[in-house]
C-alpha positions as CSV (number, residue, x, y, z in Angstrom):
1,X,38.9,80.1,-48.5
2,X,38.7,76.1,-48.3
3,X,37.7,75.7,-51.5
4,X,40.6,73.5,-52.6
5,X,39.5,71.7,-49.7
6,X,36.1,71.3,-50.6
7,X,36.8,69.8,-54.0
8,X,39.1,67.4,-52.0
9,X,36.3,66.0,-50.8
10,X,34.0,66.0,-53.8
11,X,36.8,64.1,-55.4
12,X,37.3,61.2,-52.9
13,X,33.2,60.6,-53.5
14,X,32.2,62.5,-50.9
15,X,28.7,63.6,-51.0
16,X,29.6,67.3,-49.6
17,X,27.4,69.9,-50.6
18,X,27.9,73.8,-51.4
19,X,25.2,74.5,-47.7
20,X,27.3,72.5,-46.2
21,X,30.5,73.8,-47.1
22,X,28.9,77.4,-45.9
23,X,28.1,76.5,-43.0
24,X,31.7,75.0,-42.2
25,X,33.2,79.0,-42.7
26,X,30.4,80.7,-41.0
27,X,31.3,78.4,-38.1
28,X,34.9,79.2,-38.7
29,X,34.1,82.9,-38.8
30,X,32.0,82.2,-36.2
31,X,35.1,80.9,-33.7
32,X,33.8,77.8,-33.2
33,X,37.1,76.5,-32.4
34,X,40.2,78.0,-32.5
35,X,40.8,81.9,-32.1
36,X,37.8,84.3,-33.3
37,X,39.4,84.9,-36.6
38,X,38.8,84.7,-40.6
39,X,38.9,81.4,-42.0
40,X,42.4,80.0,-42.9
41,X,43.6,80.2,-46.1
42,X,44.1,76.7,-47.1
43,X,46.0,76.2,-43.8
44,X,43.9,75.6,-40.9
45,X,47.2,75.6,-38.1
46,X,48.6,78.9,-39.7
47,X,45.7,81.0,-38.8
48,X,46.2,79.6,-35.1
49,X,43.8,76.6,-35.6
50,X,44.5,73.4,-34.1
51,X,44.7,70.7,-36.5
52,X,42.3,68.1,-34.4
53,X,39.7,70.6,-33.4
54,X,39.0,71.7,-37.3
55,X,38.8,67.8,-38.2
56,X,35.9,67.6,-36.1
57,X,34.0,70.3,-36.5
58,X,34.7,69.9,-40.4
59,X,33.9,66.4,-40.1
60,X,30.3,67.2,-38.1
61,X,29.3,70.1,-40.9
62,X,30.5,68.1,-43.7
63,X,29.9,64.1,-42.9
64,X,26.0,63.3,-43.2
65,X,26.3,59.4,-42.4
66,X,29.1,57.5,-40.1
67,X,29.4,55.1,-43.1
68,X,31.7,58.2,-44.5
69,X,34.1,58.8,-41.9
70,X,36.9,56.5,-43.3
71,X,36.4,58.5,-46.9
72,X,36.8,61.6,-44.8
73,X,39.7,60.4,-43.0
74,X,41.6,60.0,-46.0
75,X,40.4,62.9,-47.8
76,X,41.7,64.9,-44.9
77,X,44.9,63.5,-44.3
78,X,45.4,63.6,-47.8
79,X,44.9,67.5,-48.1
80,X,46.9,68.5,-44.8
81,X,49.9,67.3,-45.8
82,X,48.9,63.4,-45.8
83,X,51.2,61.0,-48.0
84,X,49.0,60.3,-50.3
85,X,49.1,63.7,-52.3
86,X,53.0,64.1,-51.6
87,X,53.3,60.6,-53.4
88,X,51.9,59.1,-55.7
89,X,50.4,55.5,-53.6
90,X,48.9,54.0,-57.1
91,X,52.1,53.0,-58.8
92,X,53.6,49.3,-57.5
93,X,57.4,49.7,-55.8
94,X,59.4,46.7,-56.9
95,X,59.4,43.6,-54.7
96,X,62.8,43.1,-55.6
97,X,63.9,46.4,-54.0
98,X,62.3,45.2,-50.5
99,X,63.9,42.1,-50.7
100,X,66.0,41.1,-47.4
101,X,69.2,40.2,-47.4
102,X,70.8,42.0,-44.5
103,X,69.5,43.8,-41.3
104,X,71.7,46.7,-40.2
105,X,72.9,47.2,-37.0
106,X,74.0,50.2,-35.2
107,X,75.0,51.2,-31.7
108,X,73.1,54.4,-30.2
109,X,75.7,56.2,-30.7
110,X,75.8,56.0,-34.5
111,X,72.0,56.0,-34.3
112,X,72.3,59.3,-32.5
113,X,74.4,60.2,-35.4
114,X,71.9,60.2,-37.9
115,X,70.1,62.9,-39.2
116,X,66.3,63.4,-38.9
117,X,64.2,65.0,-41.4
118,X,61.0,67.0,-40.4
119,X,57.7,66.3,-42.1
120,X,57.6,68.2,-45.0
121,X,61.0,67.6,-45.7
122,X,60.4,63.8,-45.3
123,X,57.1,63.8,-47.6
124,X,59.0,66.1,-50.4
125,X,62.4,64.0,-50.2
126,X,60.0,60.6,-51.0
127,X,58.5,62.0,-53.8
128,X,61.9,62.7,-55.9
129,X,63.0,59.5,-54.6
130,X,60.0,57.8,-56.5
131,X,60.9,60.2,-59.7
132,X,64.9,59.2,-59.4
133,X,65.7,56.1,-58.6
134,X,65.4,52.7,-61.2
135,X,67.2,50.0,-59.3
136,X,67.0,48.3,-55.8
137,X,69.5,49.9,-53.4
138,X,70.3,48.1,-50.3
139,X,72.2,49.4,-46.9
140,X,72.9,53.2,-48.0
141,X,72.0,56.7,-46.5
142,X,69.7,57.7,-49.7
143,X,67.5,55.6,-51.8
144,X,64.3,53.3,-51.0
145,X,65.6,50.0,-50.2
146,X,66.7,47.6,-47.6
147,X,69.1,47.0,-44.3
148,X,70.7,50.7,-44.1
149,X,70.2,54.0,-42.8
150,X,67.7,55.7,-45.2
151,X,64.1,56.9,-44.0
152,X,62.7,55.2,-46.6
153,X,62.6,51.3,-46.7
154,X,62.4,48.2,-45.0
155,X,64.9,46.9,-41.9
156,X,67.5,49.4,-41.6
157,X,67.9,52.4,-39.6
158,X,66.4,55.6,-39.1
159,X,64.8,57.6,-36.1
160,X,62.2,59.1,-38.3
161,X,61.6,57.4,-41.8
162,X,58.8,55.8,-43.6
163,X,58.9,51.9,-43.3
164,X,57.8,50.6,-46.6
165,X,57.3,46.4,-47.0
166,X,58.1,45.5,-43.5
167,X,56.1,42.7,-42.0
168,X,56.2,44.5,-38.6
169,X,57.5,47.0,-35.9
170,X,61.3,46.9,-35.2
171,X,62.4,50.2,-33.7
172,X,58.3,52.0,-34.1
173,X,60.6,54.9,-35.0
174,X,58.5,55.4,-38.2
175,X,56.3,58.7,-38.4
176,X,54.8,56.9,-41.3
177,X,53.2,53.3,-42.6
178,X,53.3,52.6,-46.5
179,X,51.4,49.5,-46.5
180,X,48.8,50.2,-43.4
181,X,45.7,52.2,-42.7
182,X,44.2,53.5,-39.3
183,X,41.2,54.0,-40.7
184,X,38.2,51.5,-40.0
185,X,36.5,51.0,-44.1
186,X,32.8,51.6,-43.4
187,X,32.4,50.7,-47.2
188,X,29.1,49.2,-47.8
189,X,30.4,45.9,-49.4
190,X,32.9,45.1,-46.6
191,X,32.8,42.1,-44.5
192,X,30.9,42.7,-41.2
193,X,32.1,44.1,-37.9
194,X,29.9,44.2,-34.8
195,X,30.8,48.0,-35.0
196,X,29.8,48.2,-38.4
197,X,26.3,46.1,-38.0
198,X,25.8,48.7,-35.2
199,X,25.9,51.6,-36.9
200,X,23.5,49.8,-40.0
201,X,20.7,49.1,-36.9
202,X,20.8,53.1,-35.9
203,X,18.7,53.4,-38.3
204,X,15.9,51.9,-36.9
205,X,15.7,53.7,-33.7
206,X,12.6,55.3,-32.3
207,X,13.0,57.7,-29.4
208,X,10.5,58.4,-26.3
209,X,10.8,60.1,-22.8
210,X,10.5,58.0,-20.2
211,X,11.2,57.1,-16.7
212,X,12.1,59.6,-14.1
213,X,12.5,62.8,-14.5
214,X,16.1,63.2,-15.0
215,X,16.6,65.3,-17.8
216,X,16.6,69.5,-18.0
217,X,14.1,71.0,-19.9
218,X,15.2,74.0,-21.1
219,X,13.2,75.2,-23.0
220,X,9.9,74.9,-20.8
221,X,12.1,76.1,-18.3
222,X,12.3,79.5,-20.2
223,X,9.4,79.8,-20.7
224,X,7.4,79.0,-17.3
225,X,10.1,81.7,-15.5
226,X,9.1,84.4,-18.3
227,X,5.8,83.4,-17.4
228,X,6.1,83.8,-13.8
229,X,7.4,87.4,-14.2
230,X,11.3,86.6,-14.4
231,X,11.0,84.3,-11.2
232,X,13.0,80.7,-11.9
233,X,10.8,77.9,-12.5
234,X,12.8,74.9,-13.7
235,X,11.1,72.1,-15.3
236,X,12.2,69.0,-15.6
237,X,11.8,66.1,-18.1
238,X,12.1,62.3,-18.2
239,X,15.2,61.3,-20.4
240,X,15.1,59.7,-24.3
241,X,15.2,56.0,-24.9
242,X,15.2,53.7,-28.1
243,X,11.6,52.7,-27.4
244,X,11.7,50.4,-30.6
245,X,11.0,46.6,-30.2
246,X,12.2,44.0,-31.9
247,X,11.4,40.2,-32.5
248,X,14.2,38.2,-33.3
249,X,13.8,35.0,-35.5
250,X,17.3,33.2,-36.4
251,X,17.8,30.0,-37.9
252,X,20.3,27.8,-36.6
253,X,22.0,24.6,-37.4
254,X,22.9,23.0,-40.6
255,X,23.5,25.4,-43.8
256,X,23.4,28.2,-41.3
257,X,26.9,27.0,-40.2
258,X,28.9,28.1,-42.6
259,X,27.6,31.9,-41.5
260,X,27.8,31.5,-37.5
261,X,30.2,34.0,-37.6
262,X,28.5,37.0,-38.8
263,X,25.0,35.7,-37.5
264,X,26.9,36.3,-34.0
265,X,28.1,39.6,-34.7
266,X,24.8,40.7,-36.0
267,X,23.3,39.1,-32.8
268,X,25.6,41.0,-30.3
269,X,25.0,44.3,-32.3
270,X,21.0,43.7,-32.1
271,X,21.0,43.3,-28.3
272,X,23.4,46.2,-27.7
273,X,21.3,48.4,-29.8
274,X,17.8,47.5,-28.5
275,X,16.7,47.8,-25.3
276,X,13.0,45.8,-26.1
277,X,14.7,42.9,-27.2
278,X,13.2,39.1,-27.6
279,X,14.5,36.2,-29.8
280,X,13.7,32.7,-30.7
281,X,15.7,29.8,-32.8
282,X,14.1,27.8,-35.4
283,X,15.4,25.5,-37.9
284,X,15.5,26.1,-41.9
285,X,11.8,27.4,-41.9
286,X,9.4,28.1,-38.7
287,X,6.9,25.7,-37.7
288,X,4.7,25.4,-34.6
289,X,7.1,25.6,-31.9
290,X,10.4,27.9,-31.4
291,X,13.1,27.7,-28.7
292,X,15.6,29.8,-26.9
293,X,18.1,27.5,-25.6
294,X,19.8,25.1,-28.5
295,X,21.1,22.5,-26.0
296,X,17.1,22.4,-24.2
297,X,15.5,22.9,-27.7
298,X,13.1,19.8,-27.3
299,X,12.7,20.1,-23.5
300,X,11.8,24.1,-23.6
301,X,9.7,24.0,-26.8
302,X,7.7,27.7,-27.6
303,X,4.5,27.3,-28.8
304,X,4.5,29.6,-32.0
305,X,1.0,30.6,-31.0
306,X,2.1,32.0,-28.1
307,X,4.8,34.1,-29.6
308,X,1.9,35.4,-31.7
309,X,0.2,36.2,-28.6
310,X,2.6,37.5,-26.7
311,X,3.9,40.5,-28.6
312,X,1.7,43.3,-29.8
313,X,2.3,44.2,-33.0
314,X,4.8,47.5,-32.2
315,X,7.3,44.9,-32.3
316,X,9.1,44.8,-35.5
317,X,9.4,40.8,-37.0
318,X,13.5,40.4,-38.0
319,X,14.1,36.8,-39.7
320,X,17.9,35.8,-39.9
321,X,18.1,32.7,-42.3
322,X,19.3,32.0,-45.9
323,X,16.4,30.3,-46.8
324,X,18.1,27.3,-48.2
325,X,16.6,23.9,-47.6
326,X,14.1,21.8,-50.1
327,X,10.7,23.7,-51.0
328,X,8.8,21.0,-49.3
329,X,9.9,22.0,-45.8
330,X,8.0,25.6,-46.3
331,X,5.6,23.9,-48.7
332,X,4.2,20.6,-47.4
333,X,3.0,19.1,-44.2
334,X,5.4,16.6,-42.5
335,X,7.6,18.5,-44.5
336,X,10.5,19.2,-41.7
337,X,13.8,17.1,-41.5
338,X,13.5,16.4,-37.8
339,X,9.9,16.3,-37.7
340,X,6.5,15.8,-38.6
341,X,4.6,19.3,-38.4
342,X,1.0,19.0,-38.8
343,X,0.9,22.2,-41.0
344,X,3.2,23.2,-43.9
345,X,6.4,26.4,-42.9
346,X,4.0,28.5,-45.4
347,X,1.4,28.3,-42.8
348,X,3.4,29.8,-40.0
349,X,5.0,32.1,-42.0
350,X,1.9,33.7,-43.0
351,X,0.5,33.9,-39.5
352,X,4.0,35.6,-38.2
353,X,4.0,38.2,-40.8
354,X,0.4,39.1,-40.8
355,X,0.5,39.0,-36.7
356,X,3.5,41.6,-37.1
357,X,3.0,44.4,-40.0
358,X,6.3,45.8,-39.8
359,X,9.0,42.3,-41.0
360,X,12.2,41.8,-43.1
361,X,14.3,38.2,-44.0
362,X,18.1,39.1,-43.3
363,X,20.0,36.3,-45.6
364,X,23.7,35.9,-45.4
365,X,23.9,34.0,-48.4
366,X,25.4,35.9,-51.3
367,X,22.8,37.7,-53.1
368,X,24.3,36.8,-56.7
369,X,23.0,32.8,-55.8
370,X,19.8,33.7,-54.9
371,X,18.3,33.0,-57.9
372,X,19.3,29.6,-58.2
373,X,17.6,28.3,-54.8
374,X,14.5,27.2,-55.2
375,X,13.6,27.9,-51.5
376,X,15.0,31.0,-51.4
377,X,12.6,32.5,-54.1
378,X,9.8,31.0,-52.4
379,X,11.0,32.8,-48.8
380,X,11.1,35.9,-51.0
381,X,7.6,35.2,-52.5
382,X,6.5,35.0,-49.1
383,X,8.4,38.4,-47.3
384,X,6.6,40.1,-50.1
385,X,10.5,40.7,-51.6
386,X,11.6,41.9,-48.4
387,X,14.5,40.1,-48.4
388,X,17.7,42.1,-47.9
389,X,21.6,40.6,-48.0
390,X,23.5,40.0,-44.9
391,X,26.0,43.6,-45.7
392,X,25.7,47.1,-44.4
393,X,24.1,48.3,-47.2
394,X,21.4,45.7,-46.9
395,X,20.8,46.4,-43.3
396,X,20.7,49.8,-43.9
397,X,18.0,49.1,-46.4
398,X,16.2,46.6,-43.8
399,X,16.2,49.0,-41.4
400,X,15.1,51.9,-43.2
401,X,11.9,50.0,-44.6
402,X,10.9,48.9,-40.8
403,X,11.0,52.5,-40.1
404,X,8.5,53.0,-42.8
């Protein structure tokens, strides 16, 4: 059984469940992948498994959310044989026994002459290295240190070691990295990818057949040829789309600098993700016009109204802004810095989110200075609290109440 596994998994915070775990053996038992066999015990490539084809179809039964998969990744490589369990990765190694002081070089020939360990070999040798040695060893055959033939170190030689403290590649002989991951963190407090944002805004997705018909349908397939006494009668069915629509709202221009960056991430994931796409600029708070084109922004000026008009209200309403500028540019008439609007931000504001049911404020400012922004808590006052930080786990959040 997999159990060890299993509690592998529970203990790197995995939110794995006993069903779930079930299901994982009955597909095993099942053959699934690999050879129509019993399910391993503990060892997935001794019953004949391959190694790759059980990481996915564990991953698939086991893994609920993508935001996981990095938590997985290490769980797993940890359990198959993965440095992490060999070693133990939470206690420091000495700077001083990294320290450089010579390189070694060898011809291939004494290269050729140096013996190579295999995997388990390598992973058990590291650990009683970490147990044995107390001092910083430089150029030998043995020991964790620098400039000489030992698999475990920094500069020297070895055609199959474990480079530890090296600021790059030399020979990319090394079967193993101390100091670097392959895994992309999908943690919800990282800083923001455009991969990352994408996967946040899957969560608002809302599929519909449409179009031509492209698509099998097997199912009505079945049953029209049963019906027509065993005589094939394919159907056929116009393919699924994202038929969610979105309205786009970003502020732009000074405070809103300092977060261009990730505002353009989260813009190239938004119109990757959604087909029904529109967007407008406005500046600290939204008044009675809008624009598309920053360089053209007083020569192509949107009417707000319009925008109102426009869009029905299946679109959801998206605000990207943090919301911080005086309260008397959302409060007060004339109260914008480059102009003066006839009707206070509030106004607008209003109008936008009772035109559009479904709205959130995305705000890239740290939530823990909220508080202390007067405008901010008025913004919030107004979006009804729907205010959410500019992180995964706040997208995630935004996205699951416009689904709502």
């Amino acid at each position: 059984m997999l159990i060890d596994f299993f509690y592998t998994l529970r203990s790197a915070k995995l939110p794995v469940s006993v069903k779930e775990y079930l299901t994982l053996l009955e597909a095993l038992k099942a053959g699934v992948v690999g050879p129509n066999t019993p399910e391993p015990e503990g060892d997935a490539e001794a019953a004949g498994y391959k190694i790759e084809d059980f990481y996915y179809l564990s991953r698939t039964t086991l893994v609920k959310d993508e935001k996981h998969y990095d938590k997985f990744d290490r769980a797993f490589a940890a359990y198959f044989k993965g440095v992490e369990m060999v070693a133990d990765f939470t206690k420091d190694i000495p700077l001083e026994w990294l320290r450089k002081n010579l390189e070694l070089e060898l011809s291939p020939e004494e290269r050729a002459k140096i013996e190579k360990m295999g995997w388990d070999e390598l992973m058990e040798t590291l650990k009683k290295r970490f147990e044995e040695q107390k001092e910083r060893h430089e150029g030998g055959s043995k020991w964790i240190g620098t400039g000489g033939t030992s698999p475990f170190g920094a500069y020297g030689q070895n055609p199959q070691g474990i480079r530890i403290g090296q600021d790059k590649s030399r020979n990319r002989s090394a079967v193993k990295v101390w100091d670097q991951r392959a895994y992309k963190d999908y943690d919800d407090a990282q800083e923001l990818g455009t991969r990352n944002i994408k996967v946040a805004l899957r969560r608002l997705r809302k599929f519909a057949r449409e179009g031509h018909e492209e698509e099998l349908d097997l199912d009505d397939t079945i049953h029209s040829t049963a019906a027509n006494a065993g005589y094939l009668d394919i159907k056929m069915r116009p393919e699924r789309h994202n038929n969610v629509k979105v309205l786009l709202l970003m502020d732009v221009g000074g405070t809103m600098d300092d977060h261009i960056q990730r505002v353009e991430e989260l813009f190239s994931a938004t119109k990757s993700e959604f087909k029904h796409l529109e967007f407008y600029y406005f500046h600290n708070c939204v008044y009675d016009f809008m624009w598309k084109n920053n360089r053209r922004r007083f020569a192509e000026k949107f009417p707000t109204w319009d925008i109102i008009r426009k869009y029905n209200k299946d679109y959801k309403l998206l605000f990207i802004g943090d919301a911080t500028m005086s309260p008397y540019e959302i409060l007060q008439p004339g109260g914008s810095v480059e102009y003066n609007n006839e009707e206070a931000g509030v106004e607008w504001l209003q109008r936008l989110t009772n035109a559009f049911p479904k709205f959130a404020w995305i705000n890239p400012e740290p939530q823990g200075v909220w508080q202390y922004r007067q405008s901010i808590s008025v913004v919030q006052q107004l979006m009804n609290q729907r205010m959410f930080p500019l992180t995964l786990k706040g997208l995630e959040e935004a996205m699951r109440l416009l689904t709502k």
